[in-house]
FIKOLZA-1660 file (N, C-alpha, C; in steps of 0.1 Angstrom, whole numbers, plus 5000, padded with zeros to 4 digits):
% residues 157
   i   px   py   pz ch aa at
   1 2341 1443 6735  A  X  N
   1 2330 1436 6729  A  X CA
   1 2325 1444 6717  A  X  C
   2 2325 1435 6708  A  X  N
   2 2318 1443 6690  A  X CA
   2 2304 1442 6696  A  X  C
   3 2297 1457 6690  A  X  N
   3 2282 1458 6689  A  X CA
   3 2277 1453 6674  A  X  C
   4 2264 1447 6682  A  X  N
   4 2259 1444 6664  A  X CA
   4 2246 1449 6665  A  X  C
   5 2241 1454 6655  A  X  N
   5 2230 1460 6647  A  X CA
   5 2224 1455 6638  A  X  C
   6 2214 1442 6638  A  X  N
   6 2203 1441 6628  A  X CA
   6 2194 1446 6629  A  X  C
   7 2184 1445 6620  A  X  N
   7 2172 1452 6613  A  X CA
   7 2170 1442 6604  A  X  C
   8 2157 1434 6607  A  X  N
   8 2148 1425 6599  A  X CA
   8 2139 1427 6598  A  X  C
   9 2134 1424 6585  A  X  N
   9 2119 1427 6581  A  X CA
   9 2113 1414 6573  A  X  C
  10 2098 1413 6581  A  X  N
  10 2091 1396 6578  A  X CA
  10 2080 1408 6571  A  X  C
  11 2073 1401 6562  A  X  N
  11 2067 1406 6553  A  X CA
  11 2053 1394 6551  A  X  C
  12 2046 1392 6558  A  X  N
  12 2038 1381 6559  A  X CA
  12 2024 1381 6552  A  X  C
  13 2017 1372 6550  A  X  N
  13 2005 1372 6549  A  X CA
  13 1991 1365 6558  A  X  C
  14 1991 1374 6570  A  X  N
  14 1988 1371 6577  A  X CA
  14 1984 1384 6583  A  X  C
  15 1970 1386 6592  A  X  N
  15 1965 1396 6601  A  X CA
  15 1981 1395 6613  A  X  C
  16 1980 1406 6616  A  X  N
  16 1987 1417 6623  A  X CA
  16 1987 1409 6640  A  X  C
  17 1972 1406 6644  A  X  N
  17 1965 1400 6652  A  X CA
  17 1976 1381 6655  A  X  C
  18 1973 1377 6643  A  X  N
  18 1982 1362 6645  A  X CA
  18 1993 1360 6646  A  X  C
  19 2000 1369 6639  A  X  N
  19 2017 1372 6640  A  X CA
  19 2021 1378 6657  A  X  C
  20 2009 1385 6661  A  X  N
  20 2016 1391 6669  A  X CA
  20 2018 1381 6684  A  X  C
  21 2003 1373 6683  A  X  N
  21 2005 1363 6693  A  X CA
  21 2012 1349 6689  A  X  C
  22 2022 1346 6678  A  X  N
  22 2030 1341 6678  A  X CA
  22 2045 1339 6682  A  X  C
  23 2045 1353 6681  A  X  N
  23 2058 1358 6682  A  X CA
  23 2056 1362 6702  A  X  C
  24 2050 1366 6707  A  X  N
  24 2042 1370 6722  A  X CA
  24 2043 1357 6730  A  X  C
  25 2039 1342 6722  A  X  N
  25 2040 1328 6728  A  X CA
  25 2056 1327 6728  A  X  C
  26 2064 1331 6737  A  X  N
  26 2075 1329 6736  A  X CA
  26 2080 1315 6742  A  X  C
  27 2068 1308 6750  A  X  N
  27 2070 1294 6754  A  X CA
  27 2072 1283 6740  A  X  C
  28 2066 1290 6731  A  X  N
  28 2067 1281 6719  A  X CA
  28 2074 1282 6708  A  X  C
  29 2084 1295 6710  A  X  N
  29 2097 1289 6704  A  X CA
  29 2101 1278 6698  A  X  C
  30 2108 1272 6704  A  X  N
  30 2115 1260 6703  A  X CA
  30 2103 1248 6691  A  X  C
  31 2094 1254 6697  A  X  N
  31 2080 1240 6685  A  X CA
  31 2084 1244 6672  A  X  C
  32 2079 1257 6672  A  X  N
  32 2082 1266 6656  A  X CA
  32 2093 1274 6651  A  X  C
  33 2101 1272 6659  A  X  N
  33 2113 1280 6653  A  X CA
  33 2129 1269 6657  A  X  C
  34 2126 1257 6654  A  X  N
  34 2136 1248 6661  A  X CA
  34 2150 1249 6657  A  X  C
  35 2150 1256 6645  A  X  N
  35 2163 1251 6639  A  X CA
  35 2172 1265 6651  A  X  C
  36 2168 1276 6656  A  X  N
  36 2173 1285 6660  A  X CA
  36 2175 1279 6677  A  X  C
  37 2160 1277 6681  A  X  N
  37 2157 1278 6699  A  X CA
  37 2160 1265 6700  A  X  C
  38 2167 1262 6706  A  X  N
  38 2165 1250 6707  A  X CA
  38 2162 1244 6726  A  X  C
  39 2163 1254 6733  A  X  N
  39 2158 1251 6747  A  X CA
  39 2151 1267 6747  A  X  C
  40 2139 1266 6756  A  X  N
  40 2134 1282 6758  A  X CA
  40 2123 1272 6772  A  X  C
  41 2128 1282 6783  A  X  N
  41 2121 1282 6799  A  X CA
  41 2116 1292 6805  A  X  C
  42 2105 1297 6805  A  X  N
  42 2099 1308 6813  A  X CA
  42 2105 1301 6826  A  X  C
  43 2113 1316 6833  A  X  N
  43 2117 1312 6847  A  X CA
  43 2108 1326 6858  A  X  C
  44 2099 1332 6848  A  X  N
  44 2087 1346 6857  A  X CA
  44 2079 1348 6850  A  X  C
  45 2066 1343 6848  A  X  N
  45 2057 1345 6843  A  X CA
  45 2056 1364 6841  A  X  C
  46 2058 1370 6849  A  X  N
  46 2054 1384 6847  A  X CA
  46 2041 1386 6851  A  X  C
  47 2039 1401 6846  A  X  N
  47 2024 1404 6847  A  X CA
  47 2017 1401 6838  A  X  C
  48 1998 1401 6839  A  X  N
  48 1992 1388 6834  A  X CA
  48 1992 1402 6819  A  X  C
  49 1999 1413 6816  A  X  N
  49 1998 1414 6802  A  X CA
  49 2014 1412 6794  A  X  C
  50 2020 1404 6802  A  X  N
  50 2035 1401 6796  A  X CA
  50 2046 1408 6802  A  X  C
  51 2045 1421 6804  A  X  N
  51 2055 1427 6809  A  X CA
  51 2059 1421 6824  A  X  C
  52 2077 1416 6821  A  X  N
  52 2084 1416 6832  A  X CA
  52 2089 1398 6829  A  X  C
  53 2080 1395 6822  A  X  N
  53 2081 1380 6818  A  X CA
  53 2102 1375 6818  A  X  C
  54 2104 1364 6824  A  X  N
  54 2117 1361 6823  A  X CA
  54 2120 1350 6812  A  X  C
  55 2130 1343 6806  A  X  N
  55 2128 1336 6797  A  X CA
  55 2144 1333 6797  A  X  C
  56 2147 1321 6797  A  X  N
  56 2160 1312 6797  A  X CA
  56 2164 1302 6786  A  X  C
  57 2170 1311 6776  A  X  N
  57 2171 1302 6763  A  X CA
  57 2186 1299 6763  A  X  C
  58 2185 1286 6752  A  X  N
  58 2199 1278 6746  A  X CA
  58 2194 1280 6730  A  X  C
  59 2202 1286 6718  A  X  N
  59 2201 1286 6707  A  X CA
  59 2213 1287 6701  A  X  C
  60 2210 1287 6687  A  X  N
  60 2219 1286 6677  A  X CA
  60 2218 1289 6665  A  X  C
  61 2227 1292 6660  A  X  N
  61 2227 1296 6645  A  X CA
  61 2231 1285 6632  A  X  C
  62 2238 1293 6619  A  X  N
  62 2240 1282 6613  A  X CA
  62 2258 1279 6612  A  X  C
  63 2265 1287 6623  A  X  N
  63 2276 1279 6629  A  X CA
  63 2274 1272 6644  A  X  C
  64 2288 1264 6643  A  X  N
  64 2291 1255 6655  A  X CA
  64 2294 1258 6667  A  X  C
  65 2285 1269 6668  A  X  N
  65 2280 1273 6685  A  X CA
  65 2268 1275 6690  A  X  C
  66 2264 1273 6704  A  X  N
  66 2253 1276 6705  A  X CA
  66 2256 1291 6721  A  X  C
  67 2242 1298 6724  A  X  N
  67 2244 1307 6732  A  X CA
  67 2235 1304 6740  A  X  C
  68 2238 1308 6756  A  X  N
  68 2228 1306 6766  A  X CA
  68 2227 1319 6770  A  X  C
  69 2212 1324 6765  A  X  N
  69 2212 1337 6771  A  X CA
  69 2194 1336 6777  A  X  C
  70 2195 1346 6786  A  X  N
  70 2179 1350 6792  A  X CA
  70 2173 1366 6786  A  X  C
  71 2159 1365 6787  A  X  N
  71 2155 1378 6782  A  X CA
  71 2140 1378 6788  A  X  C
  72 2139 1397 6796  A  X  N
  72 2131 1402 6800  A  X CA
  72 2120 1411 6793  A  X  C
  73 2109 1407 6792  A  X  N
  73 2102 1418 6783  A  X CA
  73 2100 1431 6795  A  X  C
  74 2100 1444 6785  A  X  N
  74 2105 1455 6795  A  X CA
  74 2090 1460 6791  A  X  C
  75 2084 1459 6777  A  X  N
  75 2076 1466 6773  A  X CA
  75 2065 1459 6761  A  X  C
  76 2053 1458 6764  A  X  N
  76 2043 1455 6757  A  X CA
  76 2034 1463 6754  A  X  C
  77 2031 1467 6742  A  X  N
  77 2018 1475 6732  A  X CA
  77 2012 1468 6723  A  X  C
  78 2000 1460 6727  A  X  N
  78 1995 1448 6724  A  X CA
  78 1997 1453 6708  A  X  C
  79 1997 1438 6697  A  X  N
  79 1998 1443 6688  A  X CA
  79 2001 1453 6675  A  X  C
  80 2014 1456 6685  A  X  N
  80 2021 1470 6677  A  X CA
  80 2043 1466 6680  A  X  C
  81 2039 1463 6694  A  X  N
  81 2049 1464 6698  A  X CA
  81 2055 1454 6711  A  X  C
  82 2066 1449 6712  A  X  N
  82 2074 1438 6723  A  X CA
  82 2085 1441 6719  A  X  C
  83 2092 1447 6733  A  X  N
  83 2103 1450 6735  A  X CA
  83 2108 1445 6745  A  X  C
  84 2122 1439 6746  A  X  N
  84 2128 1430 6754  A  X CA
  84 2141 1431 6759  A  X  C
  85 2150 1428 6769  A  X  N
  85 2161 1434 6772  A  X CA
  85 2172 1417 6775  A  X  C
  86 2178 1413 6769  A  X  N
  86 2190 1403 6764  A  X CA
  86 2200 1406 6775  A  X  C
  87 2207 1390 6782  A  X  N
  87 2212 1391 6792  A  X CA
  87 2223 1375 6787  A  X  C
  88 2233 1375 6794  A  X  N
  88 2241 1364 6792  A  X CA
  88 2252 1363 6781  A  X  C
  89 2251 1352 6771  A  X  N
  89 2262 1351 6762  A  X CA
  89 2258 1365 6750  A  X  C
  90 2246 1367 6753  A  X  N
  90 2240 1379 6744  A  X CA
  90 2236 1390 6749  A  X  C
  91 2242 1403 6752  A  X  N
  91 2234 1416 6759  A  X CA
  91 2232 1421 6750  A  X  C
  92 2218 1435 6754  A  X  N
  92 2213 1440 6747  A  X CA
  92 2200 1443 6744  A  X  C
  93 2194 1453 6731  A  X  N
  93 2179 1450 6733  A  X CA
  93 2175 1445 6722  A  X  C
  94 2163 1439 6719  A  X  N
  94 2153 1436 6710  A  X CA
  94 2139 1444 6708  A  X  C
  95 2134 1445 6699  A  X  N
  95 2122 1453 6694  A  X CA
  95 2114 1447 6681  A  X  C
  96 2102 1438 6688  A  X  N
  96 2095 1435 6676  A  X CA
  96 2088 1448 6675  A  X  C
  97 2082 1452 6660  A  X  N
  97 2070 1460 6658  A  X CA
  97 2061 1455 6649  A  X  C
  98 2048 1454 6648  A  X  N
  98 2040 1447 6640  A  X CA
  98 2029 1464 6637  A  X  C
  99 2034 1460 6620  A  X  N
  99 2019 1469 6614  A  X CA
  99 2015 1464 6606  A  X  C
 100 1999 1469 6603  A  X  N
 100 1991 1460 6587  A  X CA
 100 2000 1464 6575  A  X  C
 101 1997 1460 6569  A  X  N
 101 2001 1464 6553  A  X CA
 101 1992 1461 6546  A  X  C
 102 1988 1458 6530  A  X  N
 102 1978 1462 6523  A  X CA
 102 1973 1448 6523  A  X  C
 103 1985 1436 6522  A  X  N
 103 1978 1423 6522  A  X CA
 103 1984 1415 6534  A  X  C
 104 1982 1423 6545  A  X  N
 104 1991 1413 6553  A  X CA
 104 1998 1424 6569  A  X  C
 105 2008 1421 6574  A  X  N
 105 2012 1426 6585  A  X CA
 105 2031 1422 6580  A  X  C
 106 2035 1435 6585  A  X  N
 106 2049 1438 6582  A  X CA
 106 2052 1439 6599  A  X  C
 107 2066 1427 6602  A  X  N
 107 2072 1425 6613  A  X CA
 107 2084 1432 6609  A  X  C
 108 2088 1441 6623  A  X  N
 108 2103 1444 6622  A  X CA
 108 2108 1437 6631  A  X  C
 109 2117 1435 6636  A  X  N
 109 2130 1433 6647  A  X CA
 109 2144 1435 6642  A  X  C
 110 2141 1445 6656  A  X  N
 110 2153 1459 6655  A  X CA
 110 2162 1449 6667  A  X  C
 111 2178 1443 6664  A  X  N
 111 2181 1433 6674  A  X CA
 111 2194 1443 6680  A  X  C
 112 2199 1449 6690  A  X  N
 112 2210 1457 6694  A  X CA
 112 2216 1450 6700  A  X  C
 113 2228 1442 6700  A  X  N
 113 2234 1436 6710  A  X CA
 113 2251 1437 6715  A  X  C
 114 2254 1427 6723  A  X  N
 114 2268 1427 6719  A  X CA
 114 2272 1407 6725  A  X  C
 115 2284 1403 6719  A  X  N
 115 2288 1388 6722  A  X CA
 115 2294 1392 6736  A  X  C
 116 2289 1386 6745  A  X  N
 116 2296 1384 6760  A  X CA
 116 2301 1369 6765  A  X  C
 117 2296 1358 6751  A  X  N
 117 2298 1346 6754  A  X CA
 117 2315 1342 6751  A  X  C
 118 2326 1339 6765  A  X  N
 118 2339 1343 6756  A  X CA
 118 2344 1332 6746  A  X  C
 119 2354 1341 6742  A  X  N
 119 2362 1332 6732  A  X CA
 119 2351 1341 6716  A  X  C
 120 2341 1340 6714  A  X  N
 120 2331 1349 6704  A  X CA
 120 2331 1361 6709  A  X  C
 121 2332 1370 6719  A  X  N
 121 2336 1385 6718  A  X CA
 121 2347 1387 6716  A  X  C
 122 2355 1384 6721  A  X  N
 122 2366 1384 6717  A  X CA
 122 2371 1386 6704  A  X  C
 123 2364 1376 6692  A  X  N
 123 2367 1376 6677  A  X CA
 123 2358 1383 6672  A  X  C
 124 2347 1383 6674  A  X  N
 124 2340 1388 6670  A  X CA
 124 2341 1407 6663  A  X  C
 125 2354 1413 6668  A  X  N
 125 2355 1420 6656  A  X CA
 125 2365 1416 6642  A  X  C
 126 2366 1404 6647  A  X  N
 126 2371 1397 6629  A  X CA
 126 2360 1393 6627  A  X  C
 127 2354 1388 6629  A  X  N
 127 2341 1379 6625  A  X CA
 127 2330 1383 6623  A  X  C
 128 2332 1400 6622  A  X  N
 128 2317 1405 6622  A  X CA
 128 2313 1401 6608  A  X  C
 129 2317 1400 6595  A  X  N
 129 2310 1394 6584  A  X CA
 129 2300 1382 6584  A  X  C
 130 2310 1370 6591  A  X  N
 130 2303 1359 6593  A  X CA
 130 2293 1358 6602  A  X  C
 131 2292 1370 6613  A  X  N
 131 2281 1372 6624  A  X CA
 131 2273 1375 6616  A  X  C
 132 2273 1385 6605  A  X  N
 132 2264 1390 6601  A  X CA
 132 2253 1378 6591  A  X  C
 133 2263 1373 6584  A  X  N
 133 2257 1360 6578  A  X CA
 133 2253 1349 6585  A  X  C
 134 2254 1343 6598  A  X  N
 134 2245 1337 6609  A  X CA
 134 2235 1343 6613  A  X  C
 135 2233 1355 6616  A  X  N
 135 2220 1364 6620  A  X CA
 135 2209 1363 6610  A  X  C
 136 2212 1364 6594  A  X  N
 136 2207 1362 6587  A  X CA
 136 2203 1351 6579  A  X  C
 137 2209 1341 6588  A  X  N
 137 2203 1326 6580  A  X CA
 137 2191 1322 6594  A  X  C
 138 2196 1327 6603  A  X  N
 138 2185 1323 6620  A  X CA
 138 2175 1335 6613  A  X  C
 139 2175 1344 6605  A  X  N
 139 2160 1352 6606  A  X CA
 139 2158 1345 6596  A  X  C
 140 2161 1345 6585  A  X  N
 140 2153 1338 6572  A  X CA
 140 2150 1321 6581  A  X  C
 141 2156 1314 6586  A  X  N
 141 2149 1301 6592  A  X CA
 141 2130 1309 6605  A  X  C
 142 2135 1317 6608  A  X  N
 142 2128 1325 6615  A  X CA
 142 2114 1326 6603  A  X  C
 143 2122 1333 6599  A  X  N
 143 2108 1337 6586  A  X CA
 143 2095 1326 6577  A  X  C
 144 2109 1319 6578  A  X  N
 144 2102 1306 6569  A  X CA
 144 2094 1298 6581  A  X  C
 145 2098 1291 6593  A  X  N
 145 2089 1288 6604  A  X CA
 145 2082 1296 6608  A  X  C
 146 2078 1308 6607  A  X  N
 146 2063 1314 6608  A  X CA
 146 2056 1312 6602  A  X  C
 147 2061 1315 6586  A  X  N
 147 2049 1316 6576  A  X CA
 147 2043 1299 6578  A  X  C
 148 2050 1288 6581  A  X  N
 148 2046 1273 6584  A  X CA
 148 2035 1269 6599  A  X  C
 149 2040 1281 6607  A  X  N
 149 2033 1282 6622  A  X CA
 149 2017 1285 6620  A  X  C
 150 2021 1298 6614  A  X  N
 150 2004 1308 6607  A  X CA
 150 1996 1295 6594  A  X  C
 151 1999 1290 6587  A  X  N
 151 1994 1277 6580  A  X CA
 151 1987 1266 6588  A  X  C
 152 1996 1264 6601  A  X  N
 152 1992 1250 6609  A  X CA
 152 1981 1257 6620  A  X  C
 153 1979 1271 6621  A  X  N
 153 1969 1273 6631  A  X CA
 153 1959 1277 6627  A  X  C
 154 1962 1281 6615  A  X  N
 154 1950 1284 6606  A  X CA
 154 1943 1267 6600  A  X  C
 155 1952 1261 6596  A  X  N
 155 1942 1245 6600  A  X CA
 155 1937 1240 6611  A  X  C
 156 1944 1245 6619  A  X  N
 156 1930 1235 6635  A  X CA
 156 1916 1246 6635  A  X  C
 157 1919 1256 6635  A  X  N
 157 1907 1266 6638  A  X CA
 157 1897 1265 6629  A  X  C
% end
């Protein structure tokens, strides 16, 4: 199995505080981030500050596959940090980090994984280009559905 390594960076305008319980609502995925999640099921609530939470997704990129994978948060540092551990057609870890910046809050996610879903590990070291180029059309859809999420909650309140 090929390992893959991104590193994204959201660059937002928005408190540190809003971003972080966006990204934290992992039930709501699928509302605001549709073009990617396209099924997301809490199957273990966890403890009442997140850690241990279970989570059973179906998603997709901008090729003609989709992945069914689950994922456990291992580690929560309210507003700094959510770190998660990837299970299924996707193993591996995840790492949001959230800090202020001058006008706004800078997201990373640090994504370590590998394709376990077969027929895609398998190619997947021919294909690491085009992996690389689906990763990055699911963060930039990623990106652009936040900045639309943070807009629409900032209108009800």
């Amino acid at each position: 199995m090929a390992r893959f390594h991104f590193i994204t960076q959201w660059a937002l305008d928005a408190r540190v505080e809003e971003v972080y319980e966006i990204i934290k609502d992992s039930s709501a995925l699928s509302r605001w981030w549709p073009s990617v999640y396209l099924e997301v099921n809490t199957i273990y609530p966890g403890l009442a500050n997140g850690v241990g939470k279970k989570v059973a997704l179906l998603t997709r990129g901008y090729l003609p596959y989709t992945l069914r994978w689950d994922f456990e948060v291992i580690q929560i540092i309210p507003c700094k940090k959510i770190v998660l551990d990837a299970f299924g057609d996707l193993e591996g870890r995840g790492t949001w980090t959230f800090s202020p910046e001058d006008k706004g809050c800078l997201v990373v996610f640090d994504w370590d994984i590998r394709f376990r879903k077969k027929g895609l590990a398998w190619l997947s070291f021919l294909l690491r280009p085009v992996f690389r180029l689906n990763h990055r059309w699911a963060m930039k859809q990623g990106y652009e559905s936040i900045k639309e999420e943070i807009r629409r909650r900032r209108m009800v309140s």
